[in-house]
C-alpha positions in Angstrom: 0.0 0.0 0.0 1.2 3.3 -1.4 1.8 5.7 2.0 1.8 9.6 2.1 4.2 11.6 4.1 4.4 15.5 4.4 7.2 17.3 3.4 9.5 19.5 5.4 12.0 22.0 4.3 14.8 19.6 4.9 12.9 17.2 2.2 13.3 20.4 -0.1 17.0 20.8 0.2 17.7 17.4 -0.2 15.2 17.1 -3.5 17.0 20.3 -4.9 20.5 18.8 -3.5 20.0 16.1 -6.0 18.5 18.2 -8.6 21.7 20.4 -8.8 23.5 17.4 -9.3 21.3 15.8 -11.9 21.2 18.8 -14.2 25.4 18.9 -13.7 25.5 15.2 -14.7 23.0 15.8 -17.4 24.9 18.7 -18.8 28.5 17.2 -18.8 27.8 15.8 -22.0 27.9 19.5 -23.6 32.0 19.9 -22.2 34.1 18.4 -24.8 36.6 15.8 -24.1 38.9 17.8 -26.2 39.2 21.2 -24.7 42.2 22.9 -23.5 42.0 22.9 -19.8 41.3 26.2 -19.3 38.1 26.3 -21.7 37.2 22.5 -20.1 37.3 24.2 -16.7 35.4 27.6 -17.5 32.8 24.9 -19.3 32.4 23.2 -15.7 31.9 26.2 -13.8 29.4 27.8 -16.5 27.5 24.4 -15.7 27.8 24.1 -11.8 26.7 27.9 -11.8 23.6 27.2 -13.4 22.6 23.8 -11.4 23.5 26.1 -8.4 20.6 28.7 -10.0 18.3 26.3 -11.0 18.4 24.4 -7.8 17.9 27.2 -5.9 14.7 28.3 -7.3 13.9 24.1 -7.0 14.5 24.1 -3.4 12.9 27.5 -3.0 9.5 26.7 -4.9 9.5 23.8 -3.1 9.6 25.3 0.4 7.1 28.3 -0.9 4.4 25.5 -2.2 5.2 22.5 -1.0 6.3 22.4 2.4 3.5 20.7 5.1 1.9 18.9 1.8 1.4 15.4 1.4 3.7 13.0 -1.3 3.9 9.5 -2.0 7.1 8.5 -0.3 7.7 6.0 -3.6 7.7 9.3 -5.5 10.4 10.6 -3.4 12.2 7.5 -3.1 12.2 7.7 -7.3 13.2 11.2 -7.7 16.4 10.6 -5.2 17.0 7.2 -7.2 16.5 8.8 -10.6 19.3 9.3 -13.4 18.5 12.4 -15.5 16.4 15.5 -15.0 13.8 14.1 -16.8 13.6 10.7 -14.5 13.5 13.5 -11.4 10.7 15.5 -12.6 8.8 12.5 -13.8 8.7 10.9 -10.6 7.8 14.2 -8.7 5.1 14.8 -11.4 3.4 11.7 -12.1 -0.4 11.8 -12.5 -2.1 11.0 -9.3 -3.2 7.5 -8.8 -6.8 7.7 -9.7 -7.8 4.4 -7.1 -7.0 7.1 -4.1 
């Protein structure tokens, strides 16, 4: 049976924790192999400068909307297990279960 927890803000920091490090992994791809060091470096920081925005905004959103709200702890479980971005949101977005 599918269980329901509310969310705190340390459930926020963690979710946007691993969201900054999602959309670093999922960007790394754009940093060719190749580079001088300097230009491979600046390529990293340009990335890790923009998880570090992004996640922000995550975590805050999160704490604005979210925070004393009800989730599906398998949802969570999913988004901290997930691979990509696009695994994250997908388990933080799925459609609720209709039998509920």
């Amino acid at each position: 049976m599918a269980t329901d927890r509310e969310l705190t803000h340390g459930d926020c920091r963690v979710l946007g924790d691993k969201f900054r490090a999602l959309t670093v992994s999922d960007n790394q791809k754009y940093v060719k192999p190749d580079l001088d060091p300097d230009a491979r470096a600046q390529g990293e920081k340009s990335i890790a400068d923009a998880a570090n925005k992004l996640s922000s905004k995550w975590t805050d959103s999160c704490e604005n909307n979210l925070v004393g709200k009800f989730a599906p702890e398998e949802s969570l479980k999913c988004a901290m297990g997930a691979k990509t971005v696009a695994a994250f949101d997908a388990c933080l977005n799925a459609p609720a279960d209709p039998k509920k």
